[in-house]
C-alpha positions as CSV (number, residue, x, y, z in Angstrom):
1,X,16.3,15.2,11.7
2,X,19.3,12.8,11.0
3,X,17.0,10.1,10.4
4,X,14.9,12.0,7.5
5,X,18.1,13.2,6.4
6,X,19.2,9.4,5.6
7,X,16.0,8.9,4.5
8,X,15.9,11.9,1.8
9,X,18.7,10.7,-0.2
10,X,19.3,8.9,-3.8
11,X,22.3,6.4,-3.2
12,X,22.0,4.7,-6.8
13,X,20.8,6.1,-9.8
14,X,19.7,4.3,-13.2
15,X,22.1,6.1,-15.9
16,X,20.8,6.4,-19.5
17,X,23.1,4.5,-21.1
18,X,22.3,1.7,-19.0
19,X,24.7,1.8,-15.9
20,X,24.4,2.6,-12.1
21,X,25.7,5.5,-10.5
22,X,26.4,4.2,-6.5
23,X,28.3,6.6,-4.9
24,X,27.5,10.4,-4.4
25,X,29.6,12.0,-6.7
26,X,28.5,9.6,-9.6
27,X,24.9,10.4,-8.2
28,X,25.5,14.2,-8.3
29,X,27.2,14.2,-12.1
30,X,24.7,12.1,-13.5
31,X,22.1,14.6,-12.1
32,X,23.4,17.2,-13.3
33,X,24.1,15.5,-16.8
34,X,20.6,15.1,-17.2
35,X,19.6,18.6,-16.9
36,X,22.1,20.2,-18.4
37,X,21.5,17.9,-21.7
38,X,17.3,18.7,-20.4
39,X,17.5,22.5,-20.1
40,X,20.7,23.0,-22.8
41,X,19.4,21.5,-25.9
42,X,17.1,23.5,-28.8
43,X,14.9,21.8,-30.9
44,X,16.5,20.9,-34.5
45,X,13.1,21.5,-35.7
46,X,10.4,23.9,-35.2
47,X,6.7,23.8,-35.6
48,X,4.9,26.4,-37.5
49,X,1.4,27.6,-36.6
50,X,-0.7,26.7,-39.2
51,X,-2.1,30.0,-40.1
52,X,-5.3,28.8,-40.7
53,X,-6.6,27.5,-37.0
54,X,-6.1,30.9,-35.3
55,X,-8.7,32.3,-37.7
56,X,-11.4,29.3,-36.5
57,X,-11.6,29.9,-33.2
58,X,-13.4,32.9,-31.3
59,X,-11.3,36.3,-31.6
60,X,-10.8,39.0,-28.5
61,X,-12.3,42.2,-29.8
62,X,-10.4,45.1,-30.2
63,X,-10.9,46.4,-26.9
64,X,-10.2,43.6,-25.4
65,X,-7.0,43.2,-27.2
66,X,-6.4,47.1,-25.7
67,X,-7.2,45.7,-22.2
68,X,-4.1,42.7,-22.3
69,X,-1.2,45.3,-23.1
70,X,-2.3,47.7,-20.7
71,X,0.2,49.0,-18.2
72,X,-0.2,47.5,-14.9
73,X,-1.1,49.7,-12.2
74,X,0.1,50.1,-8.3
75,X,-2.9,49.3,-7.1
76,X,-3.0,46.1,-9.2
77,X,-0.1,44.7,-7.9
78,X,-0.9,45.6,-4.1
79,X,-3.9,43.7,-4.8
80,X,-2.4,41.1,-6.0
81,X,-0.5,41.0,-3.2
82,X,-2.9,40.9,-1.0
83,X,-5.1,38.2,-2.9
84,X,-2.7,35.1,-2.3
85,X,-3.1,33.0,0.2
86,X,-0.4,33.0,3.2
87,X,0.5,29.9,2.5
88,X,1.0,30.1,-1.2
89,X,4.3,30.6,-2.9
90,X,7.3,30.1,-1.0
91,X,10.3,31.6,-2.3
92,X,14.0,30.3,-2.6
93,X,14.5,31.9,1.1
94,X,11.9,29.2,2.6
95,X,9.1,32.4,3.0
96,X,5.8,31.9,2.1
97,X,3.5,35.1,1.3
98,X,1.9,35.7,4.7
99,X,5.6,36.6,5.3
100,X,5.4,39.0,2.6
101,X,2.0,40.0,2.9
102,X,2.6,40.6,6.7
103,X,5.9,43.2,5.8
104,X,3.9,45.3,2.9
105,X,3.5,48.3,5.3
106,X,7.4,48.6,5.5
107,X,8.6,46.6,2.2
108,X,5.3,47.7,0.1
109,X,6.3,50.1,-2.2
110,X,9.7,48.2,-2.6
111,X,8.1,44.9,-3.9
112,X,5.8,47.3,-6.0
113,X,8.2,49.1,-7.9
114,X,10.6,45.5,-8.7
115,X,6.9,44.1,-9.7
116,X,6.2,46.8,-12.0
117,X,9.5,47.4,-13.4
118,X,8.8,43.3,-14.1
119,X,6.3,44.5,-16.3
120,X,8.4,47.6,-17.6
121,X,11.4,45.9,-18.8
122,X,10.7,42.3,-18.5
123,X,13.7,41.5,-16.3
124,X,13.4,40.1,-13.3
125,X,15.2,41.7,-10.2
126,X,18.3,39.1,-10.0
127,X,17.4,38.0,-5.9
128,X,14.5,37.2,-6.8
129,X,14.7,35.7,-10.5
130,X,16.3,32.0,-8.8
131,X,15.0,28.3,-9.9
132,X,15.0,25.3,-7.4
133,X,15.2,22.0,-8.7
134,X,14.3,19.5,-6.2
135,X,14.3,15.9,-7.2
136,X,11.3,13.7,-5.2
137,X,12.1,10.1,-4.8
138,X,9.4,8.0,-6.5
């Protein structure tokens, strides 16, 4: 473990502007300079749609259009549930979905009503709304 430990670790980084970060802390803040400017920067310009495309392509007919904002039902999301494979998805806690899938008969109606209230309010319940950025050595 102490070996993949040492191994799993970025002890210089290439800066933008040209420099190198070699210690940790230099490491960690030009990290976390990147993604901020990354994730905390809007576009100065925005593209339009132009109008004309849209009305090219193929077009869902107006029950299908009826079918994509219908409410999503309990059933739907137990099914869901039980649709991905065990070792799909694991969460911020390390559990993958056989976990979940495994707990439904006590947890089940729990993780349906935070699901459909998803789909409610379009809020995400807060424990389980969490990103994970991972950086992979190249």
């Amino acid at each position: 473990m102490k070996n993949r430990t040492a191994h799993n670790q970025i002890r210089r980084l290439n800066t933008v502007d040209g420099n190198i970060a070699q210690n940790e802390k230099e490491v960690e803040i030009e990290i976390v300079k990147f993604y901020q400017k990354l994730l905390g920067t809007a576009a100065e310009e925005l593209q339009t749609v132009q109008v004309d495309v849209p009305n090219e392509g193929n077009k869902l007919t107006r029950e299908q259009q009826l079918k994509m904002i219908e409410a999503v039902s309990r059933d739907e999301v137990n099914n869901a549930m039980k649709d991905i494979d065990g070792q799909k998805a694991p969460g911020c806690d390390g559990f993958n979905s056989y976990f979940f899938k495994e707990s439904l008969k006590v947890v089940g109606d729990e993780i349906t009503d935070v699901v459909l209230e998803f789909f409610h309010t379009g809020n995400m319940f807060n424990p389980i709304n969490c990103t994970s950025v991972t950086l992979v050595p190249q």
